[in-house]
Kinemage of the C-alpha trace (Angstrom):
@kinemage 1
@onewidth
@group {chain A} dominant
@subgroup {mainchain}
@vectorlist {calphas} color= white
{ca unk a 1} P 3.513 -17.396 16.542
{ca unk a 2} L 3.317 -16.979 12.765
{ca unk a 3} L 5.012 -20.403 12.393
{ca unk a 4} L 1.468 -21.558 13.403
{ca unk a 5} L -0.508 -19.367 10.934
{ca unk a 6} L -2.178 -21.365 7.807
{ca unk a 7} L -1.749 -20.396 4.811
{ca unk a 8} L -4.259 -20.931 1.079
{ca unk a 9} L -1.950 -22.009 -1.564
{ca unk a 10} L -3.110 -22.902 -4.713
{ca unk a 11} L -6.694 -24.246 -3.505
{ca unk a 12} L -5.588 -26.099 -0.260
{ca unk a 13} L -4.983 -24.399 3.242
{ca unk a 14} L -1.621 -25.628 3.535
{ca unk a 15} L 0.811 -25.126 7.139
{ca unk a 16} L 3.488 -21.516 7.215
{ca unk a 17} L 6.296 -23.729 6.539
{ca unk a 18} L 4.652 -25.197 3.401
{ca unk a 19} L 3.858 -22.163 2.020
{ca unk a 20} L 7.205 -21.868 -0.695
{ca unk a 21} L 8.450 -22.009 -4.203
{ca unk a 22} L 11.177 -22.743 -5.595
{ca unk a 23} L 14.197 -20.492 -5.814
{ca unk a 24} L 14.423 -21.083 -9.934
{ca unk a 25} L 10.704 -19.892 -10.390
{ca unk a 26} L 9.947 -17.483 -12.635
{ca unk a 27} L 8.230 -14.812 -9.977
{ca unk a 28} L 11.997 -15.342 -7.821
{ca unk a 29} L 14.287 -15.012 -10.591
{ca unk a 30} L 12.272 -12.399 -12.709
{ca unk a 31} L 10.395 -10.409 -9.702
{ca unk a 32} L 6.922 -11.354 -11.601
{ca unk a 33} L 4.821 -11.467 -8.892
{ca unk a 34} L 1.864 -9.720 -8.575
{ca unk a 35} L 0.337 -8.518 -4.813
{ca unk a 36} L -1.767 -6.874 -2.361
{ca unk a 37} L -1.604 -5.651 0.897
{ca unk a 38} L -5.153 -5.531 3.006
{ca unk a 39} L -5.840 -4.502 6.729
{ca unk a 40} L -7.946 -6.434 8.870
{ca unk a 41} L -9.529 -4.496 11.789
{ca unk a 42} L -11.488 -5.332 15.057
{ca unk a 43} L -15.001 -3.487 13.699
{ca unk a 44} L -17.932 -3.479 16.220
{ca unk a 45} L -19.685 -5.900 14.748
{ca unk a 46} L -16.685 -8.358 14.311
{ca unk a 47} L -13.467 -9.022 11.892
{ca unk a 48} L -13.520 -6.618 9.079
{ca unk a 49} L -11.968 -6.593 5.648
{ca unk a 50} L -10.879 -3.079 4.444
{ca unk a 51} L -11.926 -2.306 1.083
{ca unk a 52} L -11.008 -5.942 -0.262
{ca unk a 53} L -13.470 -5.914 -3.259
{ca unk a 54} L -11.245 -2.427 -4.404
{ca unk a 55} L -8.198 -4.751 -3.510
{ca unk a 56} L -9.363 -7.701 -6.144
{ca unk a 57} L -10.186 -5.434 -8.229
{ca unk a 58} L -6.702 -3.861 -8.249
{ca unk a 59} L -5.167 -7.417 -8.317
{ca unk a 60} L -6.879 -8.165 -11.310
{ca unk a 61} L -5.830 -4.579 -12.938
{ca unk a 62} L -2.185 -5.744 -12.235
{ca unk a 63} L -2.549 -9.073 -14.359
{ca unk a 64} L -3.944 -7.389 -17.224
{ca unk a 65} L -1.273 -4.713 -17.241
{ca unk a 66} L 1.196 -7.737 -17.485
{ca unk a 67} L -1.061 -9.757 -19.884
{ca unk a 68} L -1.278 -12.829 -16.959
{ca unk a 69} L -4.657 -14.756 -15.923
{ca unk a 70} L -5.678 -15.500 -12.315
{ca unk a 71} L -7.330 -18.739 -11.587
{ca unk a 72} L -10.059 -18.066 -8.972
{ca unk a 73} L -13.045 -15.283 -9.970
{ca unk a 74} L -12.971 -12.463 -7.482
{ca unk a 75} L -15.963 -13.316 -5.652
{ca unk a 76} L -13.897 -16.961 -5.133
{ca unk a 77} L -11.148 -14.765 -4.633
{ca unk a 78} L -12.550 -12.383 -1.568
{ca unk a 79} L -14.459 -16.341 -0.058
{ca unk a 80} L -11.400 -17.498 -0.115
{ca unk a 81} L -9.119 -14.140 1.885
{ca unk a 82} L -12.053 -14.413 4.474
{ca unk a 83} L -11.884 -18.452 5.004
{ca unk a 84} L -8.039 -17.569 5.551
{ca unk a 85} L -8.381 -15.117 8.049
{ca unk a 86} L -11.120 -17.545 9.382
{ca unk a 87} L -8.709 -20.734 10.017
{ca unk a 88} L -6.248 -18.286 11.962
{ca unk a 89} L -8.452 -16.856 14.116
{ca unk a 90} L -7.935 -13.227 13.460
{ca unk a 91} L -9.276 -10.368 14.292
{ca unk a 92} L -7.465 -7.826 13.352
{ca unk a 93} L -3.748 -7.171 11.376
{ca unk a 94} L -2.671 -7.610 7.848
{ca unk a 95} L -3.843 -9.763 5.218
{ca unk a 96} L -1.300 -9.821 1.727
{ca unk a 97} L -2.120 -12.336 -1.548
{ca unk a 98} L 0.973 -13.076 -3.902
{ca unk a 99} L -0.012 -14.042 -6.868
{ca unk a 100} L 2.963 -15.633 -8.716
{ca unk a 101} L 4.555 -17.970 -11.731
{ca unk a 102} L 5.960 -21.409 -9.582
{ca unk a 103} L 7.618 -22.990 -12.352
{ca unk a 104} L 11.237 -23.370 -13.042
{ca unk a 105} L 12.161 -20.597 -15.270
{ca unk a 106} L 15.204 -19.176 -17.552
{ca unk a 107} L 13.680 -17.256 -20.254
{ca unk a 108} L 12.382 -13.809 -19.481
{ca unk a 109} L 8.966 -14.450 -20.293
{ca unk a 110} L 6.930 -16.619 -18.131
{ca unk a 111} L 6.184 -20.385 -19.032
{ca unk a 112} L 2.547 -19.816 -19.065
{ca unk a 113} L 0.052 -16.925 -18.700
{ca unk a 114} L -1.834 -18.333 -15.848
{ca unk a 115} L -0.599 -17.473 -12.271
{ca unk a 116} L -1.137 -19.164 -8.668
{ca unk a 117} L -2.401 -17.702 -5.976
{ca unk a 118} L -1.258 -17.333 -1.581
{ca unk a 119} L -2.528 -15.772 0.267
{ca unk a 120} L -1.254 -14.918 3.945
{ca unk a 121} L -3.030 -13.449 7.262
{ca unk a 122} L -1.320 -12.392 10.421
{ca unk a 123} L -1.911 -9.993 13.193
{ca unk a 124} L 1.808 -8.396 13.148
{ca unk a 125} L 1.835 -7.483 16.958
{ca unk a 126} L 1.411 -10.958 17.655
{ca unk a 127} L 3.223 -12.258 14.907
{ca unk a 128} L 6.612 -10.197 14.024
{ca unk a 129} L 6.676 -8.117 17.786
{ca unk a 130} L 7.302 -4.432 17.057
{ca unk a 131} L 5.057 -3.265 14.452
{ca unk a 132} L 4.401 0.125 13.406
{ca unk a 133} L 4.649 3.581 14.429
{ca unk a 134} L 2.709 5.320 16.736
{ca unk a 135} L 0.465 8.129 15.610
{ca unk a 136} L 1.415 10.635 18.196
{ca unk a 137} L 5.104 9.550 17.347
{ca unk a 138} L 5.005 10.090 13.896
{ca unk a 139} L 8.005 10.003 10.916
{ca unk a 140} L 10.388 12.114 9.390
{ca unk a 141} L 10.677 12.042 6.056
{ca unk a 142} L 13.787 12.772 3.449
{ca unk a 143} L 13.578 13.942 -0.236
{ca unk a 144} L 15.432 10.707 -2.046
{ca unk a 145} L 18.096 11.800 -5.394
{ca unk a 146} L 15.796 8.360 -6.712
{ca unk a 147} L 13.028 9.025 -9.088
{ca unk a 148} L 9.346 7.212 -9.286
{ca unk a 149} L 9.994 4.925 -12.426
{ca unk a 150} L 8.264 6.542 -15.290
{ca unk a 151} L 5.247 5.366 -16.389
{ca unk a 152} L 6.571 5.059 -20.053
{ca unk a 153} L 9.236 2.457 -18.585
{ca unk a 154} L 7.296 0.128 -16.695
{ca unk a 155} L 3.363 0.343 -15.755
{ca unk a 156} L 3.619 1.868 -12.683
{ca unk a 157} L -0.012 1.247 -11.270
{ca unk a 158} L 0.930 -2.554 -11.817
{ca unk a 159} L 1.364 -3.648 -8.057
{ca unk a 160} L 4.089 -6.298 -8.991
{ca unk a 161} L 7.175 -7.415 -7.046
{ca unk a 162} L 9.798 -5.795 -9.404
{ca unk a 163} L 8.460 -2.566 -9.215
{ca unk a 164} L 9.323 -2.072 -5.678
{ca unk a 165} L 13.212 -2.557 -6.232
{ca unk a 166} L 12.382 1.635 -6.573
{ca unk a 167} L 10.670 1.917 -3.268
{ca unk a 168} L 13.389 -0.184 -1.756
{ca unk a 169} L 16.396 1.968 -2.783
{ca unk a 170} L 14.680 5.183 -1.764
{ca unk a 171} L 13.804 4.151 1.559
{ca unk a 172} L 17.251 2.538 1.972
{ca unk a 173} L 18.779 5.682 1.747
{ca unk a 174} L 16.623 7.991 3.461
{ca unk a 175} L 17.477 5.464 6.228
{ca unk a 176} L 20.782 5.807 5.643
{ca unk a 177} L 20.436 9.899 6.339
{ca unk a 178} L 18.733 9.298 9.428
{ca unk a 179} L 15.164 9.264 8.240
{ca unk a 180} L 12.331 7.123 8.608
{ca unk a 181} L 10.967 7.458 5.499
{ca unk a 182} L 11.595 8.606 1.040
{ca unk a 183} L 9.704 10.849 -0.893
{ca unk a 184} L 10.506 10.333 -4.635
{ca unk a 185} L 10.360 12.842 -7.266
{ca unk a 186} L 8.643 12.115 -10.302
{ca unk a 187} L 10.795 12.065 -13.804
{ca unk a 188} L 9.707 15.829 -14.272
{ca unk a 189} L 10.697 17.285 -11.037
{ca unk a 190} L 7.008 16.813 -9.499
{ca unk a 191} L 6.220 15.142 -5.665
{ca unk a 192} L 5.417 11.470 -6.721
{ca unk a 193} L 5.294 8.713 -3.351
{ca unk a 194} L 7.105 7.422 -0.925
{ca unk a 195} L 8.686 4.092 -0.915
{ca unk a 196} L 5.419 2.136 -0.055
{ca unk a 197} L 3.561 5.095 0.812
{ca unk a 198} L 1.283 7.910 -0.610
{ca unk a 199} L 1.915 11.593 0.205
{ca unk a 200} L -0.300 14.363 1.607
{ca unk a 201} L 0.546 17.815 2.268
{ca unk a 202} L -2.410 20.611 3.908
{ca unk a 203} L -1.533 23.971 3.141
{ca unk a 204} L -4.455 26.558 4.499
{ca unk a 205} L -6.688 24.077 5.465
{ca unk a 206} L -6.676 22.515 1.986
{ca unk a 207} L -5.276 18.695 1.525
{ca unk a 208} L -3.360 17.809 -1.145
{ca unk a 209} L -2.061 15.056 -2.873
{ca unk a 210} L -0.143 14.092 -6.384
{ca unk a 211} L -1.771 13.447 -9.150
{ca unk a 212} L -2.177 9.459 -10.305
{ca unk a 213} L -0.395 9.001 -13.511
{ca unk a 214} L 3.361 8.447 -12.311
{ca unk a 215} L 2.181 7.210 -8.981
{ca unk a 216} L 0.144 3.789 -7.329
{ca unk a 217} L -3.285 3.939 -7.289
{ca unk a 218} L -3.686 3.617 -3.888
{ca unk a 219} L -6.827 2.026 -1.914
{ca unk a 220} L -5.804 4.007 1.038
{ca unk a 221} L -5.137 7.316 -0.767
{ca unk a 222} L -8.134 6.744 -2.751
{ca unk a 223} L -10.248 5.843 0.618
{ca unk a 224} L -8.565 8.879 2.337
{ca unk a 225} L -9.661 11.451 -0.199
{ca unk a 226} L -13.186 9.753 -0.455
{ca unk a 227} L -14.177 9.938 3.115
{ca unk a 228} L -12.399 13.690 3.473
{ca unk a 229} L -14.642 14.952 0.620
{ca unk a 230} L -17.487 14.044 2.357
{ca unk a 231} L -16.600 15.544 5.699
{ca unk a 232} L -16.091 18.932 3.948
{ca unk a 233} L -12.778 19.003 3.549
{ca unk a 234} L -11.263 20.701 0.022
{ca unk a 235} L -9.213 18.051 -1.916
{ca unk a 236} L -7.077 19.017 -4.288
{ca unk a 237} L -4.990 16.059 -7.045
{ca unk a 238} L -2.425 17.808 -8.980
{ca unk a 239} L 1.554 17.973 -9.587
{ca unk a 240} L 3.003 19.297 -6.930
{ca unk a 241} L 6.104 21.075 -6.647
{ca unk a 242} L 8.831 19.992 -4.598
{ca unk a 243} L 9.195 23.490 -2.581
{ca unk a 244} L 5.209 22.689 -1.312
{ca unk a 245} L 7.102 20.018 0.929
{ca unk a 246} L 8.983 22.814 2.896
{ca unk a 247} L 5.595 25.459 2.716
{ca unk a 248} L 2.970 23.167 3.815
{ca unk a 249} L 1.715 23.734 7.267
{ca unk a 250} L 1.100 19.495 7.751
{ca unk a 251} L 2.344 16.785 6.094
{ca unk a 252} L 1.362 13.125 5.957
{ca unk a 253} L 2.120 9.845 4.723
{ca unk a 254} L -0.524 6.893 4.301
{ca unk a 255} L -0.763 3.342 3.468
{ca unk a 256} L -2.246 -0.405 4.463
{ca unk a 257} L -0.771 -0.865 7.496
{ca unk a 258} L -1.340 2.975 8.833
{ca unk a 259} L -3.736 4.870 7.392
{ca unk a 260} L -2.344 8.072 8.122
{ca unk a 261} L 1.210 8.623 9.873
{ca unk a 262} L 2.098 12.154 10.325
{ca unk a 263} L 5.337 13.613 8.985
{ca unk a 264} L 7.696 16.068 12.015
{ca unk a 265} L 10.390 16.777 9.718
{ca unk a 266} L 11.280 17.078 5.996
{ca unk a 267} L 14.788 17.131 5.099
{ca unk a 268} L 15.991 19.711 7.775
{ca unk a 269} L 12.433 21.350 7.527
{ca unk a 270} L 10.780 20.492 10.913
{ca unk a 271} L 6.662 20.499 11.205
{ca unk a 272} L 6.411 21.831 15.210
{ca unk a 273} L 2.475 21.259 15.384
{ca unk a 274} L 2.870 17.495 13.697
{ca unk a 275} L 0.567 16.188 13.684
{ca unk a 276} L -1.696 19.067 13.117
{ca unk a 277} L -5.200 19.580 13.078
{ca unk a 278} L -6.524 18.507 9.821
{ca unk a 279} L -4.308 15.032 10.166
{ca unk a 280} L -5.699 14.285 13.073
{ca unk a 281} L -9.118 14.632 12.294
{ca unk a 282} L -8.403 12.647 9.148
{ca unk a 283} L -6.634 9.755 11.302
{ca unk a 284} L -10.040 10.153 13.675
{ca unk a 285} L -12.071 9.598 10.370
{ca unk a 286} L -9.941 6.903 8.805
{ca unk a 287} L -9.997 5.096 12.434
{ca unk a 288} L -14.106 5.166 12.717
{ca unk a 289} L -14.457 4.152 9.172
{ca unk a 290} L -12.375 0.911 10.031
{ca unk a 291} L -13.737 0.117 12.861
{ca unk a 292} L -17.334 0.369 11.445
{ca unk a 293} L -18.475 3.446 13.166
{ca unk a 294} L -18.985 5.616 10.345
{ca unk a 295} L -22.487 4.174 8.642
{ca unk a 296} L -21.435 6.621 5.658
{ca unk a 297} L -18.681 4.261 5.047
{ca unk a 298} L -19.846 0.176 5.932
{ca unk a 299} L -19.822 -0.640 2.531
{ca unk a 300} L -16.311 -0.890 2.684
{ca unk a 301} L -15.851 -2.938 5.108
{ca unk a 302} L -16.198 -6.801 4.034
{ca unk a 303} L -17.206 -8.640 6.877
{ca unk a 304} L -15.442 -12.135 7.718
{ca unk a 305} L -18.190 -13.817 10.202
């Protein structure tokens, strides 16, 4: 039951129900926090973090795009994500760290520069019951009339709390359409993301992917691209029109929790061979690689035992 997980907060390993802040704090009021998302999967050789030196790194990114100061080093940081996932006895599911502003708060800048630090580990089958979609199932996926922020409003590749009040309305009202999931536009007209998601489209055997620049540098888009490049497969990062979404032959969507989740339908554009060919043999890839199969890829896996 997750009421029984432990959670670190602030230097101690403190009980779930400790684990709060007060509803006048800065990161509630302001939406100031700062956060990851990180998988934990059942490797061969025992509980495996994916990618979380990539992760810290991209935490720290985020507090120097909003000029705010962590308190542990990342090597203290990643010691202390695996002692977490340690005291709960995990072995696989889904690791996030807030990082966030506790104090009592009015003004629109924070109190102080230096932030505090959760962080939170949970299998989500266990935990929250329904979890996830199933590969074979797959999503469907609806063009949203919201835009990606622009990079010129907010920093985009910040991965703070606020930011995601975009994500949120765009999935909200793909939902609302009957669709499990938004793909934004860019400012300019270009594919950007999805709500929490990055987006891949294969068009004659060739994968592609937006740009970075008005879209989250993802760990899983980033990891995705890696590992196909090395397999053979042509890559290609670039705006992309809107009309690709109703030429491509597959479509995807990635992100922590599923590292690839094909896409059946686009607006009223249906994919009949979802998930097709070059999906599935990324989903194949992006499964070995986590579960520590692929000796191309160990390196990112950060082992807990």
């Amino acid at each position: 039951m997750i009421e029984d997980r432990i959670v670190y907060l602030k230097g101690d390993f403190v009980p779930w129900e400790k684990a709060t802040v007060h509803i006048m704090s800065h990161s509630f009021g302001r939406g100031s926090a700062i956060f990851e998302v990180i998988s934990l999967h059942a490797a061969a050789s025992g509980p495996a973090i994916f990618r979380l030196e990539a992760h810290v790194d991209r935490l720290f990114k985020s507090a120097k795009f909003l000029d705010m100061e962590l308190p542990l080093s990342k090597e203290a940081l990643c010691e202390a994500v695996a002692e977490t996932v340690k005291r709960n006895g995990l072995q696989k599911g889904v690791i996030k760290l807030i990082s966030f502003y506790p104090e009592f708060a009015f003004e629109i800048l924070p109190p102080q520069k230096k932030l505090s630090i959760s962080i939170f580990a949970i299998d989500p089958e266990q935990d929250l019951g329904a979890f996830g979609i199933p590969f074979e199932t797959g999503t469907t996926a609806y063009v949203s009339s919201w835009r990606k922020l622009d990079p010129r409003t907010v920093p985009v590749e910040a991965k703070a709390a606020a930011n995601y009040l975009n994500g949120m309305v765009a999935r909200a009202e793909a939902k609302k359409n009957g669709f499990g999931h938004a793909v934004m536009l860019d400012t300019r007209g270009f594919i950007a993301e999805g709500g929490t998601e990055s987006v891949f489209l294969v068009k004659d055997n060739c994968l592609m992917t937006p740009a970075t620049g008005t879209v989250l540098k993802s760990i899983t888009r980033m990891s995705i691209l890696e590992a196909a490049r090395q397999t053979g497969v042509e890559c290609i990062e670039e705006q992309l029109k809107p009309e690709l979404l109703l030429e491509a032959d597959e479509m995807f969507v990635s992100s922590t929790p599923f590292k690839v989740l094909p896409v059946k339908q686009i607006n009223d554009h249906k994919l009949d061979n979802a998930p097709g060919p070059l999906t599935r043999k990324i989903a194949e890839l992006m499964d070995a690689i986590a579960g520590g199969n692929d000796d191309r890829f160990k390196g990112w896996l950060y082992m807990v035992e």
